[in-house]
Phi, psi and omega in degrees: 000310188284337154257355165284342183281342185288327206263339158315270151013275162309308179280352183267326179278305175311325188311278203313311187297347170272310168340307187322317204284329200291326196275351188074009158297328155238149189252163176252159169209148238249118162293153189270010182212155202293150181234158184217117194248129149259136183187187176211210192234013164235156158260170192123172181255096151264010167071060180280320159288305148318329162269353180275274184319341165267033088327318140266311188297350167291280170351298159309285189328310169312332188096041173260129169279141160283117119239182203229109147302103160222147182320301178102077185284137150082017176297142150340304202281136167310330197320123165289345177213122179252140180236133215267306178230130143263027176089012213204300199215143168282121207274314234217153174259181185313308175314308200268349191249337191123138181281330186298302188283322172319303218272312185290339166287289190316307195274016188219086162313134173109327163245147198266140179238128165233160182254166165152152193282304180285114179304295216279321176298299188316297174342281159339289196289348189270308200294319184318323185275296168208156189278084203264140174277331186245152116249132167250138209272111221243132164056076186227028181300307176255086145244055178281035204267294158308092167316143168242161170256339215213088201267082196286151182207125171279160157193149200271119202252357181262348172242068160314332198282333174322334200251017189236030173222146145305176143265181359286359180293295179225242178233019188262107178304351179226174110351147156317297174293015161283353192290337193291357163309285210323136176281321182221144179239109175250130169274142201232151161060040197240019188294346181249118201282339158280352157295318195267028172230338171306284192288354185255000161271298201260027145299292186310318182275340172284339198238350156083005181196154186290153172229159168262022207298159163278156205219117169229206202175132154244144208221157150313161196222340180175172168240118201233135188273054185006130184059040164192181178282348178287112161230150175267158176269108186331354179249011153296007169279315208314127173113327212286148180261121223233130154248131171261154191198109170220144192217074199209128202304347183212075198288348189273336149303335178284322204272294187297338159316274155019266179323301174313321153291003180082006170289159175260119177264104185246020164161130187239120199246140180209121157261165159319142176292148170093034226263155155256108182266165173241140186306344174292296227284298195284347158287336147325311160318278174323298143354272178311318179305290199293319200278355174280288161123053173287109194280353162203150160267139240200107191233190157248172189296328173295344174282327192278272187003328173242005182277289214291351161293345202241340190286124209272012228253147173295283217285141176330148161244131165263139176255111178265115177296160222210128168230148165248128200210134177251136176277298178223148200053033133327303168332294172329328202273287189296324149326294182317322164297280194319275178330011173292000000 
């Protein structure tokens, strides 16, 4: 009882705003060129920036111009449309664009990233500029103000207890039964086969009907020494006495990659997602690290990205590169692109 009154509120405004759209009262509106939206039903990291990005550089491959829409959360710059990459050049750093649309700038040459809260508005201003064949939409599961061809809904298959709340209670930005959007529902983290038969009866039982998903999983891809050209074979930890530092919605996906190399985590520091660090913020860092006696310090590419401009320190800041590996239904996927 006491969690449905926390949780009301929040579910009487999501209801009604999907009504609006299911009734045709409010309209989404259609962009001249295909849209592929990633996102999900929690808030938190189900790698979702990751999934953006294999998806337009596939998308690029093919021989499609890309650009990559995203709101550009807690960025700096006032602009209502920022444009991030023209596909050539990085125009803006992490402050003002966002660390998401930075990074996805930085890891996808070639494709244009712009940021601005109206998606659809964002487009408009993009097509004005350059002749993009695609958007693929970065956290755009309720951004129903926009029609999509192609509706990807991620779920963290490692955190079940994440889908079985609203918020503020818990962590679901929607109802459950928001998955019956989905063009496709991709498991994430899906490396343990009781997690993934868990979280997928209980899809089926809020939506009343079998699903299929695609099932990927993400691993290191490498180890990069910040602000230089040095890179390592992601098993190059092993053994190693490793301090971590990360300000990322799923710091514990952090830690067990890490482990999953046989590294030793003798400290670990987690801040908020989205951290603005400060040079007070990396001595501290710096600090735990030597009294842990840590042969490396060990972050992610959304985190370097704002470290290493400001860091004052002799000693490496290290990156762990980040891969997405599809277990099952990869094919699936990749029709469905080609066919925009």
């Amino acid at each position: 009882m006491l969690a449905n009154l926390l949780t009301y509120p929040y579910q009487l405004v999501v209801r009604s705003r999907l009504w609006l759209y299911q009734q045709g009262l409010k309209k989404s509106k259609r962009l001249p060129r295909p849209v592929v939206s990633v996102g999900n039903l929690t808030v938190g990291g189900t790698g979702k920036t990751p999934m953006t990005m294999w998806v337009s550089r596939y998308l690029a491959a093919t021989g499609k111009r890309v650009a990559i829409l995203s709101r550009g959360y807690r960025r700096q710059s006032g602009k209502p449309f920022l444009l991030v990459s023209n596909g050539n050049d990085i125009l803006t750093g992490p402050k003002e664009a966002g660390d998401e649309p930075f990074l996805m700038a930085t890891r996808c040459p070639g494709i244009v990233v712009a940021v601005g809260a109206n998606r659809y508005e964002l487009g408009r201003w993009v097509l004005e500029q350059h002749d993009v064949d695609c958007f693929v939409l970065d956290d755009g599961f309720q951004h129903l103000n926009l029609e999509r061809d192609l509706n990807l809904l991620l779920v963290d298959v490692s955190d079940v207890s994440s889908l079985k709340s609203l918020l503020p209670l818990g962590k679901l930005r929607e109802p459950i039964s928001g998955a019956r959007r989905a063009s496709e529902i991709i498991f994430t983290r899906a490396e343990r086969q009781e997690d993934t038969e868990s979280v997928r009866q209980l899809l089926e039982s809020a939506l009343g009907e079998s699903i299929v998903p695609i099932t990927s999983r993400f691993h290191g891809t490498g180890i990069l020494c910040g602000g230089s050209d040095v890179v390592h074979d992601p098993f190059w930890l092993q053994g190693k006495r490793v301090c971590l530092f990360s300000g990322i919605a799923n710091a514990g996906s952090f830690r067990h990659l890490v482990e999953r190399l046989e590294a030793q985590v003798v400290e670990e520091l987690i801040y908020p997602d989205h951290m603005a660090y400060t040079l007070e913020t990396l001595e501290e860092i710096q600090q735990r690290a030597l009294q842990a006696q840590s042969q490396v310090l060990l972050t992610t590419e959304k985190d370097i990205v704002k470290v290493i401009p400001i860091w004052p320190y002799a000693d490496p800041v290290w990156v762990m590169s980040l891969g997405l590996q599809f277990l099952d239904g990869q094919d699936r996927l990749e029709h469905q692109l080609c066919s925009l």
